[in-house]
C-alpha positions, 0 to 999 in steps of 0.5 A: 153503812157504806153499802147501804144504797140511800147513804152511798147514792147520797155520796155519789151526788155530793161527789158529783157536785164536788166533781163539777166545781173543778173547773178554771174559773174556781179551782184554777191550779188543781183543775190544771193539774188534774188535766195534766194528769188526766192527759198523761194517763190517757197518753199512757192507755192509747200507746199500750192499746197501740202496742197492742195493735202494733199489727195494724200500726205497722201496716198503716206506717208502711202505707203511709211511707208508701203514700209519702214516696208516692207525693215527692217522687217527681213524674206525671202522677203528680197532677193526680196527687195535688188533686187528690191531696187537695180533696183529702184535705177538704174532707178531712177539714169537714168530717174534723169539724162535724165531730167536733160538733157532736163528740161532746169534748166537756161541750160540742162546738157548734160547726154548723153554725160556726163554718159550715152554716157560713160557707153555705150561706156565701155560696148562695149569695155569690151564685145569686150575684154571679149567676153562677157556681163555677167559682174559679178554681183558686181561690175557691175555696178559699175565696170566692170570686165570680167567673169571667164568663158572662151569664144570663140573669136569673139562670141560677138554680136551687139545685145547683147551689145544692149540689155545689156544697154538697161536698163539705154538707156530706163530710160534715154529716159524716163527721157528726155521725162519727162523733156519735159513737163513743156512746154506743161503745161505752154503752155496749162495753159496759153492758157486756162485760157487765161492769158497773157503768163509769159514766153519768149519762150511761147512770142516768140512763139505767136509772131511766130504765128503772122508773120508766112507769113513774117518769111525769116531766116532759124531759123524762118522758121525750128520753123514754120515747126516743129509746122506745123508738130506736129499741122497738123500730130498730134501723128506721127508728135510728134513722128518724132520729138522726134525721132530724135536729135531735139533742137527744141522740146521745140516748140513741146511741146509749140506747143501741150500745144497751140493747147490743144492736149491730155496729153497722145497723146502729152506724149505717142508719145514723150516717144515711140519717145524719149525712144525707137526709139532715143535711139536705134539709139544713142545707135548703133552710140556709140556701133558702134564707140566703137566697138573694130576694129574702135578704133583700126582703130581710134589709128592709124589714130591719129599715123599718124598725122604728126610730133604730131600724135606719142606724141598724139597716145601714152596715148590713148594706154596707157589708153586702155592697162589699161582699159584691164588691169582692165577688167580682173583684173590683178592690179599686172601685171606689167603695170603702174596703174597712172592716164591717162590723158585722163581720168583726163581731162574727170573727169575735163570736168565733174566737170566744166559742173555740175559746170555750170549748178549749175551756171545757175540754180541759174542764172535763178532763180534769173533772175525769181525773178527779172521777178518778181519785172518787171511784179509787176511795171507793174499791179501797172502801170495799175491799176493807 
């Protein structure tokens, strides 16, 4: 009865269901101990695939004892070094956030919207008040003040505030496109070693493959034609898809791993796709409704709301009028320097969203662990 595939399909979705109320908000013990569990084990697997690589591991411990006397030993390399520490940092802070976004941890984090949509959008306001991007450097980053040096008005560009975050723009899609690959590998693995598939979107893929001449709903038929693109148009095709906000990449790279197309094909197409060509074109979306005449004209449409529309407009004026006030750095001006609450809801919405995906990391290991114990009963099953 077990090998019968209705009664064993109708097992596994039960499972399934099982599976999804393990999470903190219903099962709050054994979700902690299966993520405790689930932890340990995986702590276990990377330091036997470490020992196994104890090679390259070695190597890379000796070059970053190397790198390590290199920062404190005092002499005239050290401007170079700050600098470079600086910037290594500043990358690094992007490309995490970028595959935080997409590496899909129980859920992304959305980054973009979160930190890099908002520091875009403060460069465009502060290049648009000083008439300039040439932030003192500190604070910026950290914090942007206007340059002493006076400028002509009007003398800012597009381009230039472009070029100004392109930086952390490139990180950023970098990191996303990073994010993309475990997909790729755990559909390759599988497909190669032609075990059968641990993981439910992988299933729901083959499961996709199969009733590919039967698939009506919408849902199904965007999937299939996102897996004819990338299968049939190869690197352009992966391109087009990374190009452009796509939630369904995840089948791209699925699809990629599949049919074993190369690493660096799958790779160079999503990273050209995803940190250069998508990102100037999220980059121009936010710059653009930044920009100083759009905001203006967006304060008062929102004064012109009825009854509402004075009581709304007032603390959007308030909180640009600080934020100019910050730029040139005039804390004695007079204005009142308390707590916006646009800004305090930000910081809130921020806090709840990090909160959450904290939530669903530990969720869906806890649902991994459990997947666990369910494919363990199985092979007991049919080894008896």
């Amino acid at each position: 009865s077990f090998a019968d595939s209705p009664l064993l399909s109708e097992r596994k979705r039960r499972d399934r269901e099982e599976r999804l109320n393990i999470v903190l908000w219903k099962q709050p013990l054994v979700t902690l101990q299966y993520f405790f569990l689930e932890t340990l084990i995986n702590l276990k697997e990377w330091t036997i695939k470490l020992w196994h690589r104890r090679s390259i591991l070695v190597s890379f411990l000796l070059t970053l004892a190397v790198l390590t006397a290199t920062y404190y030993i005092e002499g005239t390399h050290q401007q170079y070094v700050r600098y470079m520490e600086k910037k290594f940092f500043w990358c690094a802070y992007w490309v995490g956030l970028g595959i935080l976004s997409s590496v899909g941890l129980g859920t992304g984090l959305h980054t973009f919207l979160l930190y890099l949509g908002p520091h875009i959008a403060s460069v465009t306001l502060a290049a648009y008040e000083c008439n300039s991007v040439n932030f003192p450097e500190p604070p910026y980053p950290d914090q942007i003040i206007c340059p002493d040096e006076g400028t002509t008005e009007g003398s800012i560009s597009l381009w230039a505030i472009i070029s100004k975050v392109r930086l952390e723009a490139c990180m950023w899609g970098a990191g996303t496109a990073i994010g993309e690959l475990p997909p790729y590998f755990m559909a390759r693995a599988a497909r190669l070693s032609g075990a059968e598939p641990d993981d439910e979107e992988y299933q729901e893929f083959e499961e996709m493959l199969e009733h590919a001449e039967t698939a009506q709903d919408f849902a199904s038929r965007a999937k299939l034609a996102v897996q004819n693109l990338v299968q049939k148009v190869g690197f352009f095709g992966i391109l087009a898809c990374a190009s452009i906000p796509n939630p369904l990449f995840d089948l791209a790279g699925i699809t990629c791993g599949h049919f074993l197309v190369p690493f660096w094909t799958f790779f160079g197409a999503t990273l050209i796709g995803k940190a250069v060509i998508k990102m100037h074109i999220q980059k121009l979306f936010v710059i653009i409704t930044f920009s100083k005449h759009i905001v203006e004209q967006m304060v008062s449409l929102i004064g012109a709301i009825p009854s509402v529309g004075p009581s709304l407009q007032k603390p959007f004026q308030e909180y640009l009028e600080a934020q100019r006030i910050k730029l040139h750095h005039r804390a004695d001006s007079g204005v009142p320097q308390g707590e916006n609450w646009l800004s305090w809801m930000f910081e809130k919405l921020v806090i709840v969203m990090v909160c959450y995906f904290i939530l669903s990391i530990i969720n869906s290991m806890a649902q991994s662990y459990a997947k666990r114990l369910q494919q363990k009963m199985y092979s007991e099953e049919k080894t008896k």
